[in-house]
N, C-alpha and C positions, 0 to 999 in steps of 0.2 A: 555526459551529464546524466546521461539517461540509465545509465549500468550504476555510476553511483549513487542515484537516489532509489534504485532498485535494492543494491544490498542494503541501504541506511534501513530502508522500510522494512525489510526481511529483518534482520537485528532488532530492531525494533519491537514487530509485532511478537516475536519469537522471545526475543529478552520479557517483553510484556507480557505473556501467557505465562513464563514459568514464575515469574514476580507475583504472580498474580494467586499461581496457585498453590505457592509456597505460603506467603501471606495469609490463605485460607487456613494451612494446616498447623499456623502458629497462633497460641489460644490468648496471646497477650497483646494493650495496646499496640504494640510495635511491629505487631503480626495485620493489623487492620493497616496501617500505616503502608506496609510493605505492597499490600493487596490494594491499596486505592493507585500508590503510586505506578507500579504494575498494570492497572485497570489504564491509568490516562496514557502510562505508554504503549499499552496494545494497540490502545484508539489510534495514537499519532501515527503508527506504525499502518494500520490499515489505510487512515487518511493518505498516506505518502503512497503507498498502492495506486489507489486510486490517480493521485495527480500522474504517479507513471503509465497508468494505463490510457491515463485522457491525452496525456501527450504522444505515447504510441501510435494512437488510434488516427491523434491527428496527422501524423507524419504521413500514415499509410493512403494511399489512393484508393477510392473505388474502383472497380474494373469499368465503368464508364467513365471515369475522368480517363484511365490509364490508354483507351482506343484512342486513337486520332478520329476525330470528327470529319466525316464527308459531306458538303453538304449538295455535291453530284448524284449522291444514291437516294437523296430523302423526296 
C-alpha cells in the first residue's frame, strides 16, 4: 500500500508543478484556471508525501525498541 501511495503522491506533486507552471505562462482565463487547479494538486500531492512518510516512520523501530531488554544488567 505503501509503494502505491508513494507513486500516486509523486504523480501528483509532479503532474501539479507542471500544471501549475504552465497555467502561469498562459495569459487567458483558462491559463489561471489550469494554475489554481495545478496549485491544489501539488498540494494533495505533497500531503500524500507526508502521510507516506508518517507511516514509514511508524513502521520502523528505534534501535532501543529493536535491543532486547535485560533487566539482569540494569
Amino acid at each position: 500500500m505503501e509503494k502505491t501511495l508513494k507513486v500516486l503522491a509523486s504523480l501528483f506533486w509532479i503532474i501539479g508543478l507542471a500544471a501549475s507552471i504552465i497555467g502561469l505562462n498562459i495569459k487567458t482565463d483558462t491559463g489561471r484556471w489550469i494554475s489554481v487547479i495545478g496549485n491544489i494538486t501539488f498540494f494533495i500531492g505533497l500531503a500524500l508525501q507526508g502521510v507516506v512518510w508518517a507511516l514509514m516512520s511508524r513502521n520502523k523501530k528505534s534501535p532501543a525498541e529493536a535491543e532486547p531488554k535485560d533487566e539482569e544488567t540494569k
